[in-house]
PDB file as gemmi writes it, atoms N, CA and C in Angstrom:
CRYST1    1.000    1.000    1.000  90.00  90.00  90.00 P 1                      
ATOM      1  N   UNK A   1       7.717   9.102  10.448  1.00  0.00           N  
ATOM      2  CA  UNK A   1       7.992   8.063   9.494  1.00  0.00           C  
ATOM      3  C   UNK A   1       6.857   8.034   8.488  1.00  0.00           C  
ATOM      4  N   UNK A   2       7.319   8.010   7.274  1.00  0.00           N  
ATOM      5  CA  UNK A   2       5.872   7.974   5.868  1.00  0.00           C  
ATOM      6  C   UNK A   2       6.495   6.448   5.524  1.00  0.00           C  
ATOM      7  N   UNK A   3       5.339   6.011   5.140  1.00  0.00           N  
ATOM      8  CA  UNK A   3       5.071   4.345   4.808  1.00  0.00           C  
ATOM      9  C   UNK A   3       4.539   4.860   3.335  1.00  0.00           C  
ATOM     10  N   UNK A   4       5.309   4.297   2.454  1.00  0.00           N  
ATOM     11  CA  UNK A   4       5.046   4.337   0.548  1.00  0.00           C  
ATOM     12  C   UNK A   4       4.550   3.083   0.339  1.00  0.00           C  
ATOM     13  N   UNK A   5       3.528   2.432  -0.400  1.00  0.00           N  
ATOM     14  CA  UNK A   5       2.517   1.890  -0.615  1.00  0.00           C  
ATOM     15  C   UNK A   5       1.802   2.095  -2.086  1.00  0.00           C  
ATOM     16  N   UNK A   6       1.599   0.914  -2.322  1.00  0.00           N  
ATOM     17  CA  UNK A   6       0.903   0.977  -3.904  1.00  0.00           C  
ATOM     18  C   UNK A   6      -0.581   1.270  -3.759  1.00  0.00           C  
ATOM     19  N   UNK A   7      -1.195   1.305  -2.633  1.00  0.00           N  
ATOM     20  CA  UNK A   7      -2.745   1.319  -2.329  1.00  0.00           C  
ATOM     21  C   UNK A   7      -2.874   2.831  -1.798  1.00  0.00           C  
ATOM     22  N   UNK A   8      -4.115   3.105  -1.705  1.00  0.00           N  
ATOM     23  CA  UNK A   8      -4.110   4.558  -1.248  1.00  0.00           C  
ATOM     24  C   UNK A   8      -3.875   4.820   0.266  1.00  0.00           C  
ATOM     25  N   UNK A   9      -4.290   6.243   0.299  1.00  0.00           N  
ATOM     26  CA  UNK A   9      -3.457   6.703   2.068  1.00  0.00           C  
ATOM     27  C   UNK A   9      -4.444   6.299   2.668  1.00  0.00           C  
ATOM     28  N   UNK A  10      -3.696   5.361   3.717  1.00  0.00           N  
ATOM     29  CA  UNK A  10      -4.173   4.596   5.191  1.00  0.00           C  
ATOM     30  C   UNK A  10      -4.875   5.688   6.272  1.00  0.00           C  
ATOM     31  N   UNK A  11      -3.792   6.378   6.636  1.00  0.00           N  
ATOM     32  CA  UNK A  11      -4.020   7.367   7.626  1.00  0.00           C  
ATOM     33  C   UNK A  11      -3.118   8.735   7.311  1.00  0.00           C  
ATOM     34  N   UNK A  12      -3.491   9.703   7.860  1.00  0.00           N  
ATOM     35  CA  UNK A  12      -2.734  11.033   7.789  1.00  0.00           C  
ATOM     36  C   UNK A  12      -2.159  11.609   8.989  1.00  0.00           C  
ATOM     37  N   UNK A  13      -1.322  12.310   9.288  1.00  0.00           N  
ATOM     38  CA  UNK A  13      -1.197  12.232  10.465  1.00  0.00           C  
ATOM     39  C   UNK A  13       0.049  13.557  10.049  1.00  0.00           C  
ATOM     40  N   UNK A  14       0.861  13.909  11.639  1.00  0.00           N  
ATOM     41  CA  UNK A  14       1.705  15.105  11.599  1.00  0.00           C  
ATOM     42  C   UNK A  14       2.834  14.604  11.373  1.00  0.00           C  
ATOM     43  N   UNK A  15       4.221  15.441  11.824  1.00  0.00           N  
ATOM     44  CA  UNK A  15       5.614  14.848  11.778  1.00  0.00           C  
ATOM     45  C   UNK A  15       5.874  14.435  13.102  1.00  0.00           C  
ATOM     46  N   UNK A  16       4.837  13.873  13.784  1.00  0.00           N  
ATOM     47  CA  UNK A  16       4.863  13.041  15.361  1.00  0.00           C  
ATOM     48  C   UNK A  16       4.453  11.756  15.297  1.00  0.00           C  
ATOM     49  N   UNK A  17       3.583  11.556  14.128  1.00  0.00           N  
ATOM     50  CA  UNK A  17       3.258  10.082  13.834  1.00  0.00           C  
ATOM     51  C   UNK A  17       3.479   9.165  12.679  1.00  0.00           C  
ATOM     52  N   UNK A  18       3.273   8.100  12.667  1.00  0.00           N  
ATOM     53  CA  UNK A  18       3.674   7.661  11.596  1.00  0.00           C  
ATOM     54  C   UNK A  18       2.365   7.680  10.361  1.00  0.00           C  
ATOM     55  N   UNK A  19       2.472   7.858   9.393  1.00  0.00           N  
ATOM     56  CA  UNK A  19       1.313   8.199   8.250  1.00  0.00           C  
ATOM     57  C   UNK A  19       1.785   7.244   7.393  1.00  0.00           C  
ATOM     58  N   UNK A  20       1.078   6.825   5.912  1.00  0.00           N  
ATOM     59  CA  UNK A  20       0.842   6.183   4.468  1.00  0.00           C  
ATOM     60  C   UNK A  20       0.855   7.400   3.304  1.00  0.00           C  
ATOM     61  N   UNK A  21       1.455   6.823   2.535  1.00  0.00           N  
ATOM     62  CA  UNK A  21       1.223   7.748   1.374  1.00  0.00           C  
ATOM     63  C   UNK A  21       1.311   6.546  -0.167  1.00  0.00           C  
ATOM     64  N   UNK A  22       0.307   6.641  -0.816  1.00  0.00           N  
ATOM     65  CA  UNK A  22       0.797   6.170  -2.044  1.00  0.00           C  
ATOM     66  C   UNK A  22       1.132   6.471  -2.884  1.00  0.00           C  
ATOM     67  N   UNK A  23       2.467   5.737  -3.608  1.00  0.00           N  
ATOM     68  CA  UNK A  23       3.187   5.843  -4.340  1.00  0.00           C  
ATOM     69  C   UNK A  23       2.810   7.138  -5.364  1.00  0.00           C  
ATOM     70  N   UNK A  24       1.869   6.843  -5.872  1.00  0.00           N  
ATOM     71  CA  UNK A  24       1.321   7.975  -6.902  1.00  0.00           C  
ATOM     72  C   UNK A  24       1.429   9.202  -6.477  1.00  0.00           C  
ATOM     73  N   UNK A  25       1.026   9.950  -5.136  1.00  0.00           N  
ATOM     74  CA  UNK A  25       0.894  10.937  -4.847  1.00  0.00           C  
ATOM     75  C   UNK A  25       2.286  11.186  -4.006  1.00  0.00           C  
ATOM     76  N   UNK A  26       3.257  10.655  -4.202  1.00  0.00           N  
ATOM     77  CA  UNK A  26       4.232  10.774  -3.825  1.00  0.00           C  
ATOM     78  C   UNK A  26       5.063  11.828  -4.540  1.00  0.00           C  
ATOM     79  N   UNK A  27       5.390  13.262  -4.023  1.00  0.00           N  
ATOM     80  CA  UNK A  27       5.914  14.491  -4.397  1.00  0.00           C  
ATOM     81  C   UNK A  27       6.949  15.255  -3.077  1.00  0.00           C  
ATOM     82  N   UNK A  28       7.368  16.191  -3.701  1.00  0.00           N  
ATOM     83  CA  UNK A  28       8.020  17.313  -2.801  1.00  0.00           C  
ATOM     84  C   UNK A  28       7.155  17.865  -1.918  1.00  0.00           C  
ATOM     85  N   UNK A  29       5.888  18.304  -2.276  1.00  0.00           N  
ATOM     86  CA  UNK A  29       4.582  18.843  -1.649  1.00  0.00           C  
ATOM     87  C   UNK A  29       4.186  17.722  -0.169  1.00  0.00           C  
ATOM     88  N   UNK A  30       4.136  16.744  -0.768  1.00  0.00           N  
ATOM     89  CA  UNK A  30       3.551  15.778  -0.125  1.00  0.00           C  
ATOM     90  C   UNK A  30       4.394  15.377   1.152  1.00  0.00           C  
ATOM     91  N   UNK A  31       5.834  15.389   0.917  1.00  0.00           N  
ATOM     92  CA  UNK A  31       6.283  14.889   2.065  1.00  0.00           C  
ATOM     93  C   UNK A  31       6.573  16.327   2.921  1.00  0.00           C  
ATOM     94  N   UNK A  32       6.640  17.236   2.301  1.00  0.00           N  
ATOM     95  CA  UNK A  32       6.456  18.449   3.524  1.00  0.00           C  
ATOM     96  C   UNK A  32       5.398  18.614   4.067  1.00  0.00           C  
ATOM     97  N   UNK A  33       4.349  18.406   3.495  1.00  0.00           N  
ATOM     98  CA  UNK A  33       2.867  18.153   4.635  1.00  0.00           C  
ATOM     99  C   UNK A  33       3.215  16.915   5.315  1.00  0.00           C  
ATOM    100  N   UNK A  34       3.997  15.929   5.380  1.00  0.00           N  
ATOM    101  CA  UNK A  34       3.754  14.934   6.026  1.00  0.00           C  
ATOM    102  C   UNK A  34       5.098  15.057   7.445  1.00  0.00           C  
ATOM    103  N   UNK A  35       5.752  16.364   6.716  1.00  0.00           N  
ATOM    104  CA  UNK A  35       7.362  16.384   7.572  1.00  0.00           C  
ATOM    105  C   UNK A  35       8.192  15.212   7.551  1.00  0.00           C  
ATOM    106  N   UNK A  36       8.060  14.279   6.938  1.00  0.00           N  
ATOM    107  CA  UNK A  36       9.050  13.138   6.051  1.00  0.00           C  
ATOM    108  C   UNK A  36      10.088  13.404   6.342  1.00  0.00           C  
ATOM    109  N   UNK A  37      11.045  12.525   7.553  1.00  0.00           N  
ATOM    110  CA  UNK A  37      12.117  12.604   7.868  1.00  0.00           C  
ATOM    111  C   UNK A  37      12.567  10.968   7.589  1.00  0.00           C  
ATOM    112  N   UNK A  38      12.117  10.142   8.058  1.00  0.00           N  
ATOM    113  CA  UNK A  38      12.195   8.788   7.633  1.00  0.00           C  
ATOM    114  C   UNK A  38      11.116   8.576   6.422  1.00  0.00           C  
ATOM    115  N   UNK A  39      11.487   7.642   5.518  1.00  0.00           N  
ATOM    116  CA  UNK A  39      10.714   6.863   4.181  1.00  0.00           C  
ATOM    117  C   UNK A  39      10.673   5.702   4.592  1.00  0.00           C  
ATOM    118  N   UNK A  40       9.684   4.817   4.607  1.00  0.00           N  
ATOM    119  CA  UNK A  40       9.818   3.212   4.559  1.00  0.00           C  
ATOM    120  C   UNK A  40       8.798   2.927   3.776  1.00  0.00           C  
ATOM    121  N   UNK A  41       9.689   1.331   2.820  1.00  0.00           N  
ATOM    122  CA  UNK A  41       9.174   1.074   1.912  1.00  0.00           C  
ATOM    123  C   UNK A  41       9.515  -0.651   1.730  1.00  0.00           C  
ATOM    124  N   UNK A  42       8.272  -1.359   1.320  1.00  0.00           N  
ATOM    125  CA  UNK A  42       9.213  -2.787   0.806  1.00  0.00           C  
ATOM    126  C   UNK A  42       9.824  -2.977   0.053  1.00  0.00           C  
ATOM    127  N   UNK A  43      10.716  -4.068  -0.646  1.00  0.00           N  
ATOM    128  CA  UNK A  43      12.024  -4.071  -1.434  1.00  0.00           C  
ATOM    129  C   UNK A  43      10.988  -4.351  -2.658  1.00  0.00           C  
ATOM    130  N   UNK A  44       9.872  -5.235  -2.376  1.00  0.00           N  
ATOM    131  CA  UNK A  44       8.835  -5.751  -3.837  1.00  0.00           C  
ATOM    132  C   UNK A  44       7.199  -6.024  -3.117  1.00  0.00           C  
ATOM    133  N   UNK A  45       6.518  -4.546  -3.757  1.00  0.00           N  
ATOM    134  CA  UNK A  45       5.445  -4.685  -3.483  1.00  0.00           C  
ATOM    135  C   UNK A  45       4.315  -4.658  -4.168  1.00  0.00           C  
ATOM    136  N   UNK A  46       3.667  -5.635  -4.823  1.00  0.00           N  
ATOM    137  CA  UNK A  46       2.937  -5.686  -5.948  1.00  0.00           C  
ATOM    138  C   UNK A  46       3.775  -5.666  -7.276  1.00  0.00           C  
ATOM    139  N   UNK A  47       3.539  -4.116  -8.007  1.00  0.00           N  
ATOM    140  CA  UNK A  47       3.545  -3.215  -9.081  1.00  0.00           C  
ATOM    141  C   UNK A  47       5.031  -2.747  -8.972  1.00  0.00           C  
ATOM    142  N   UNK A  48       5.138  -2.415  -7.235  1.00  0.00           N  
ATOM    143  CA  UNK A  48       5.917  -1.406  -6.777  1.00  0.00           C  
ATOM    144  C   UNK A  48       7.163  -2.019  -6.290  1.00  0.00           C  
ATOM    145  N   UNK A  49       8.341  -1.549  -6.780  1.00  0.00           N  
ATOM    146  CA  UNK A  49       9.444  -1.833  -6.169  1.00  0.00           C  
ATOM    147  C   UNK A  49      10.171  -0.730  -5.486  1.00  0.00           C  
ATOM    148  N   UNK A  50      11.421  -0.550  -4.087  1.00  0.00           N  
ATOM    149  CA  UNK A  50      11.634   0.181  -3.365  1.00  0.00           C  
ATOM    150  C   UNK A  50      12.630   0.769  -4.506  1.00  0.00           C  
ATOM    151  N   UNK A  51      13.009   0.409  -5.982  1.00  0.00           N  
ATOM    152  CA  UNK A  51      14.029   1.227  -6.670  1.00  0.00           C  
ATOM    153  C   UNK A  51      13.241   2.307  -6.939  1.00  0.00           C  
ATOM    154  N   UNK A  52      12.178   1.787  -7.653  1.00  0.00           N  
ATOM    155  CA  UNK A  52      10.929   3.433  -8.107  1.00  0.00           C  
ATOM    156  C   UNK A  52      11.084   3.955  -6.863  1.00  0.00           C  
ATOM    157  N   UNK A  53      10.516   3.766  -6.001  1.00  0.00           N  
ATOM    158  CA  UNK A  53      10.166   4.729  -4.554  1.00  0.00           C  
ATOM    159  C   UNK A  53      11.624   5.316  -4.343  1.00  0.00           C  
ATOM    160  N   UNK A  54      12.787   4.907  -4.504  1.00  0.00           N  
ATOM    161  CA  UNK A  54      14.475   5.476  -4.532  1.00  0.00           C  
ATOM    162  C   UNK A  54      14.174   6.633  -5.710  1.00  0.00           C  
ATOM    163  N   UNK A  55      14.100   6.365  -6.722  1.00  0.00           N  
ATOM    164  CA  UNK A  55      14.248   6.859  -8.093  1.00  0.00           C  
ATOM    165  C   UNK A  55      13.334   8.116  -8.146  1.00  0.00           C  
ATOM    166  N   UNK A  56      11.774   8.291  -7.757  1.00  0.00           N  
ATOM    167  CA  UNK A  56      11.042   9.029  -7.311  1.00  0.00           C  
ATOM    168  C   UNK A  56      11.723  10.223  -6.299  1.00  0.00           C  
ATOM    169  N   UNK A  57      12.047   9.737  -5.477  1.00  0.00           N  
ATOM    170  CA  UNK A  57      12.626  10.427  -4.070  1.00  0.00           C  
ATOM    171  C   UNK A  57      14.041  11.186  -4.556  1.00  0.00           C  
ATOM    172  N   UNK A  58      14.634  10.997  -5.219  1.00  0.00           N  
ATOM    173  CA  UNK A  58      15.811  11.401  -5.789  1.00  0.00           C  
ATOM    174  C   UNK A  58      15.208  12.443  -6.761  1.00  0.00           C  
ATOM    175  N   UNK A  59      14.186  12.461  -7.763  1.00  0.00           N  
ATOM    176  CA  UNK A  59      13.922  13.466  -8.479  1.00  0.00           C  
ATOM    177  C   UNK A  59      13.270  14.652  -8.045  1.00  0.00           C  
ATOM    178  N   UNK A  60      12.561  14.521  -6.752  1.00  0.00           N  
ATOM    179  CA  UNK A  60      11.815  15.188  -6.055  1.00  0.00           C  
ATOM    180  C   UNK A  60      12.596  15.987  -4.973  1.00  0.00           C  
ATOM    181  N   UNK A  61      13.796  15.570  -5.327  1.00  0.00           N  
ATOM    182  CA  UNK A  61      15.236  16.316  -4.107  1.00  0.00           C  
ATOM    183  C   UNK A  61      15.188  15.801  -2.719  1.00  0.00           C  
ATOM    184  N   UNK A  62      14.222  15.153  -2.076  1.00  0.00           N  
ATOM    185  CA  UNK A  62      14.523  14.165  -0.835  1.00  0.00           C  
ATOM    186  C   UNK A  62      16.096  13.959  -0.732  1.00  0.00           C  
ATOM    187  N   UNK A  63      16.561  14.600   0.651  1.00  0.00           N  
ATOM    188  CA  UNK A  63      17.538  13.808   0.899  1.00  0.00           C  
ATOM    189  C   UNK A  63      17.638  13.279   2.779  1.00  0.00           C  
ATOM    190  N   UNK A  64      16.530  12.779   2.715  1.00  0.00           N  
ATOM    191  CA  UNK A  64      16.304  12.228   4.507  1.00  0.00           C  
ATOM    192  C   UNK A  64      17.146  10.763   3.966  1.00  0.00           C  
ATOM    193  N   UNK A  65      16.279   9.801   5.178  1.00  0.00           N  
ATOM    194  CA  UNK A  65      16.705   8.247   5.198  1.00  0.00           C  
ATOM    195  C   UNK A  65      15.602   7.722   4.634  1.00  0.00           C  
ATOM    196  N   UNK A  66      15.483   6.409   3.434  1.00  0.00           N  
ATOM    197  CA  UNK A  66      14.595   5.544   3.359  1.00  0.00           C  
ATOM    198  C   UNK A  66      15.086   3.937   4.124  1.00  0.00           C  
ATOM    199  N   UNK A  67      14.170   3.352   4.407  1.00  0.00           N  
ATOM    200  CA  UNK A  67      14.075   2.186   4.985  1.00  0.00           C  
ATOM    201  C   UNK A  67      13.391   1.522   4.170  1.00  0.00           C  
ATOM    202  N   UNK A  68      14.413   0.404   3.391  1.00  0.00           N  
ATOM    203  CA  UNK A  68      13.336  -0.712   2.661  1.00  0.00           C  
ATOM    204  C   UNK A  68      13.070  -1.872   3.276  1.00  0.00           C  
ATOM    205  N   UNK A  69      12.309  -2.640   3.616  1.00  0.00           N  
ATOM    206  CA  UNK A  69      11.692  -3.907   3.845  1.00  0.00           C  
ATOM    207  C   UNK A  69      11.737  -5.229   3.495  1.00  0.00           C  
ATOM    208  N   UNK A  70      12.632  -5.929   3.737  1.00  0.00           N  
ATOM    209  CA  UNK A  70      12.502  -7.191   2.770  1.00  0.00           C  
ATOM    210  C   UNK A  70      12.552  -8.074   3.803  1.00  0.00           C  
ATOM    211  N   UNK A  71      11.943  -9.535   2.643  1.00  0.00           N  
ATOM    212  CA  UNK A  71      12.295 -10.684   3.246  1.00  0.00           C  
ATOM    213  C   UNK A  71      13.779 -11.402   3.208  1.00  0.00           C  
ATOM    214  N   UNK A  72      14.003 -12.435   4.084  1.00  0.00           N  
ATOM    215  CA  UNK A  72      15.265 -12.986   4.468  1.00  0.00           C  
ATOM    216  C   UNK A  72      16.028 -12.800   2.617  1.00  0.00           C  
ATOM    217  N   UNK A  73      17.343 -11.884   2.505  1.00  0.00           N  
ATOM    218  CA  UNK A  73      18.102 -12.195   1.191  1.00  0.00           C  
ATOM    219  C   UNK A  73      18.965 -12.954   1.531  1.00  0.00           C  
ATOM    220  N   UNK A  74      19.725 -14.453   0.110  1.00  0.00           N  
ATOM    221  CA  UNK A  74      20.946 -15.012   0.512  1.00  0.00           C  
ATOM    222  C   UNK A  74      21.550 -14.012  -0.078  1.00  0.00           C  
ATOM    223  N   UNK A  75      22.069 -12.842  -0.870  1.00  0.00           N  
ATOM    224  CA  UNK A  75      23.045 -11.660  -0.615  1.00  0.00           C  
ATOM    225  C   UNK A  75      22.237 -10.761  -0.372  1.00  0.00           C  
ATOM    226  N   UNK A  76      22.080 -10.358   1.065  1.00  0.00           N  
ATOM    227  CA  UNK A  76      21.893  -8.909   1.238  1.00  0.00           C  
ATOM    228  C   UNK A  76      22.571  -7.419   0.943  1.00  0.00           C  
ATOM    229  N   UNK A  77      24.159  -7.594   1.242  1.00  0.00           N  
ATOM    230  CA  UNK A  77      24.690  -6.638   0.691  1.00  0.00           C  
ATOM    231  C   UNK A  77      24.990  -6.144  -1.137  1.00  0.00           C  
ATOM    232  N   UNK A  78      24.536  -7.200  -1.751  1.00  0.00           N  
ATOM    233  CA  UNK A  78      24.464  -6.992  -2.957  1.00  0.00           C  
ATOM    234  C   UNK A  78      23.177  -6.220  -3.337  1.00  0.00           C  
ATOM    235  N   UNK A  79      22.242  -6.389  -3.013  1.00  0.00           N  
ATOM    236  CA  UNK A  79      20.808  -6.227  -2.736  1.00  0.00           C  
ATOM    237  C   UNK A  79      20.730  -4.367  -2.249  1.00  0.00           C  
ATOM    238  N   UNK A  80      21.213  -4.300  -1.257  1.00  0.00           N  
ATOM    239  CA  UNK A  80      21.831  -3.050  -0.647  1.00  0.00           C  
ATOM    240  C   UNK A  80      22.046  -2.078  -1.418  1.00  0.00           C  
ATOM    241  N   UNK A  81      23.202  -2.688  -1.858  1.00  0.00           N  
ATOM    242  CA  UNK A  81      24.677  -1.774  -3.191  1.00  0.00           C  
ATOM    243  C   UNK A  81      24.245  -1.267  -4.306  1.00  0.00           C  
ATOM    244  N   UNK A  82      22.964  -2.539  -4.438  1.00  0.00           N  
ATOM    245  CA  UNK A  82      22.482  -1.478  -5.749  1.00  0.00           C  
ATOM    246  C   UNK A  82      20.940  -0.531  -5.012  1.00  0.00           C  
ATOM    247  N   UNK A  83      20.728  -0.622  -4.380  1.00  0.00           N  
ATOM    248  CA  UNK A  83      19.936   0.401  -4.007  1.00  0.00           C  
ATOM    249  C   UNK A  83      20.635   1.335  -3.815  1.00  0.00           C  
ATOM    250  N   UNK A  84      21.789   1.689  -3.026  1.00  0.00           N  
ATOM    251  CA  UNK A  84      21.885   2.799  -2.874  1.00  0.00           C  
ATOM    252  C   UNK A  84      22.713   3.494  -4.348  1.00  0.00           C  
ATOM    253  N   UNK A  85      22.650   2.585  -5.210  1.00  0.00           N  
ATOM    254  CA  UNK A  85      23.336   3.258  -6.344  1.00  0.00           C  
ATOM    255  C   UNK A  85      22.439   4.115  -7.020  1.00  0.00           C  
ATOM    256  N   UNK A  86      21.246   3.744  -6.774  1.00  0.00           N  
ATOM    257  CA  UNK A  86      20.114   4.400  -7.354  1.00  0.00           C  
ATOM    258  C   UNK A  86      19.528   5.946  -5.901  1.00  0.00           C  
ATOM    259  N   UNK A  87      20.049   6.044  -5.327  1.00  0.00           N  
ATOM    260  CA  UNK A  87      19.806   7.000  -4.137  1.00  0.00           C  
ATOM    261  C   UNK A  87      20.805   8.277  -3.808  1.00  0.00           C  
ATOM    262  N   UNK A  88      21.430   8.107  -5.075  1.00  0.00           N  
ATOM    263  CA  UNK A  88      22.134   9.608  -4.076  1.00  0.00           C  
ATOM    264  C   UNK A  88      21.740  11.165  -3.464  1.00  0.00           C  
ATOM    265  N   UNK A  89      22.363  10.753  -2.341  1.00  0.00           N  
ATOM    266  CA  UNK A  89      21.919  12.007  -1.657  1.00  0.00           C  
ATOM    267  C   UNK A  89      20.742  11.727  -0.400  1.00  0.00           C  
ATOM    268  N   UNK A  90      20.437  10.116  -0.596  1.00  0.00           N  
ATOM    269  CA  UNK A  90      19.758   9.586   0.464  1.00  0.00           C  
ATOM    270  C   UNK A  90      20.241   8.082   1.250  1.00  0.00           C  
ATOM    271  N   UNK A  91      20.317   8.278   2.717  1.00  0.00           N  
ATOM    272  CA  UNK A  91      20.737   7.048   2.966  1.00  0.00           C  
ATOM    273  C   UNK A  91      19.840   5.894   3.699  1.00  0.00           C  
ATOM    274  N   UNK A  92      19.945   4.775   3.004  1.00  0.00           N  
ATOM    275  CA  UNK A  92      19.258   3.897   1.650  1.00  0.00           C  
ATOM    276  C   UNK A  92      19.709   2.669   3.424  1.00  0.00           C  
ATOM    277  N   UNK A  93      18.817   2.161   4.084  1.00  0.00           N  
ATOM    278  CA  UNK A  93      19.156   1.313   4.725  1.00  0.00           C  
ATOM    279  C   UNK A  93      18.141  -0.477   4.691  1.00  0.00           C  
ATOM    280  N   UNK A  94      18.583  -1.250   4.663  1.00  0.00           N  
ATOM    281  CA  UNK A  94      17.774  -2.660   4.375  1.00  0.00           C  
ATOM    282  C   UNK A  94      17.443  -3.401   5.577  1.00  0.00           C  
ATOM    283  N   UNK A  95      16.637  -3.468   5.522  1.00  0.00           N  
ATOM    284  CA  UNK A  95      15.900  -4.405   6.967  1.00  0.00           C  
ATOM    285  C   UNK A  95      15.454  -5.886   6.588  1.00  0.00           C  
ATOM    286  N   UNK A  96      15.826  -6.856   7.069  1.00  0.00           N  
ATOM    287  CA  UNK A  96      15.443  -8.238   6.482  1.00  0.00           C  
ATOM    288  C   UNK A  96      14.448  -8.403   7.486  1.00  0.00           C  
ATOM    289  N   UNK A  97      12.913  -8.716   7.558  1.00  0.00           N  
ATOM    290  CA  UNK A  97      12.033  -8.919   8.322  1.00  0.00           C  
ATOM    291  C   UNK A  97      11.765 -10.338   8.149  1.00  0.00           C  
ATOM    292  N   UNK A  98      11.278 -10.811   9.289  1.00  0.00           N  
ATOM    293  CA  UNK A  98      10.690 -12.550   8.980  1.00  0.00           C  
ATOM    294  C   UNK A  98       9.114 -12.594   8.574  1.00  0.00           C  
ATOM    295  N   UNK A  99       9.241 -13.560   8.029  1.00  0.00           N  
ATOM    296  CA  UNK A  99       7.721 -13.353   7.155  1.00  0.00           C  
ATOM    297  C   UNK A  99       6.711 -14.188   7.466  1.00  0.00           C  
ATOM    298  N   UNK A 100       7.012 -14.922   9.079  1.00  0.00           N  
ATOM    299  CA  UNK A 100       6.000 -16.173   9.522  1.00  0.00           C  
ATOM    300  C   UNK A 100       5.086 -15.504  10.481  1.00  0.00           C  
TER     301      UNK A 100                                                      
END                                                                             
């Protein structure tokens, strides 16, 4: 699993652990050193929203799974629908996390 992030890389690690990558250095290169089979990302982080990190990943030919992050939505599937409109060729899944 690679964790996308507006801050720089946390930790590095193989395709056995979970690693950080930030956004910036986010490439084709990059996720084959990292073996990037899962993406996770929050829906709004800082600067960074999970559409760039979609939009990025799509130009770079990624076609694994991303996982975005959010807090409780009153429409989640709307929220969803347009993410994955922006993802083809990747499937685009939403996690509502609690934030207490």
């Amino acid at each position: 699993m690679l964790y996308i992030s507006v801050s720089a890389v946390a930790e590095q690690g193989d395709a056995s652990s979970n690693s950080s990558l930030c956004y910036d250095d986010l490439s084709a290169e990059a996720l084959r050193k990292f073996g990037a089979i899962t993406v996770v990302c929050h829906l709004i982080s800082g600067p960074l929203d999970a559409s760039m990190v979609l939009r990025r990943l799509v130009e770079i030919g990624y076609r694994g799974q991303c996982i975005v992050l959010s807090p409780r939505l009153p429409r989640r599937e709307i929220v969803l629908r347009e993410l994955q409109s922006e993802a083809a060729g990747i499937s685009v899944d939403l996690i509502e996390i609690d934030q207490n």
